[in-house]
N, C-alpha and C positions, 0 to 999 in steps of 0.2 A: 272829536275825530282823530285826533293826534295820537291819542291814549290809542285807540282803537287801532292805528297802523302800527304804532309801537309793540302793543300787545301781537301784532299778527307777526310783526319782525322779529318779536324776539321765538315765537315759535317757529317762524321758517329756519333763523339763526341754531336752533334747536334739531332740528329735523338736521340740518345740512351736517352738524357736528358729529350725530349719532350714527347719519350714513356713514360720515370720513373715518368715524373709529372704526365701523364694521367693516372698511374698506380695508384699511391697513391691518386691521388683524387677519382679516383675509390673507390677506400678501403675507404676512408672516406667518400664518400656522399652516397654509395648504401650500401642496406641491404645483407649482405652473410649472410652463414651459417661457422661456424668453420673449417670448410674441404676447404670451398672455400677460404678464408681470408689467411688459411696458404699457398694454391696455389700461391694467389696474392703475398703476402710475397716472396715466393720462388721464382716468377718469376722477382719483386725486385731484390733480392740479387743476383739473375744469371746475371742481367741486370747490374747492380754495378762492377760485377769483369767483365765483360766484356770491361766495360766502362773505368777498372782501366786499364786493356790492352791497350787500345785503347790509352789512358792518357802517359801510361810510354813507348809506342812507338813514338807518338809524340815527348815527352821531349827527346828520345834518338836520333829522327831525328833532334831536333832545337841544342842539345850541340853538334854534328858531325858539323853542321853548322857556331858556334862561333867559332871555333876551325881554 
């Protein structure tokens, strides 16, 4: 069961990365307006703590597993 949350974290971990690249080349290649930019922004950093979630439950599944 372990294997198998791990395996599904690392593809959410996956998924999350591929959105936040899409995001930020967004921001950099197309024109916004200020309103919009801070949007992208925001959904960035929503995207990030997520990710950190996502990150520091892994690492608390793989040290239960050295153990």
């Amino acid at each position: 069961m372990p294997d198998d949350e791990l395996s599904r974290l690392q593809t959410d971990i996956e998924d999350h990365l591929a959105a936040t690249r899409l995001e930020w080349f967004r921001l950099a290649t197309e024109p916004h307006t200020g309103a919009e930019r801070n949007e992208a922004i925001d959904r960035i950093k929503a995207s990030d703590a997520h990710l950190m979630a996502l990150l520091r439950r892994k690492w608390a599944i793989q040290a239960k597993q050295q153990k």
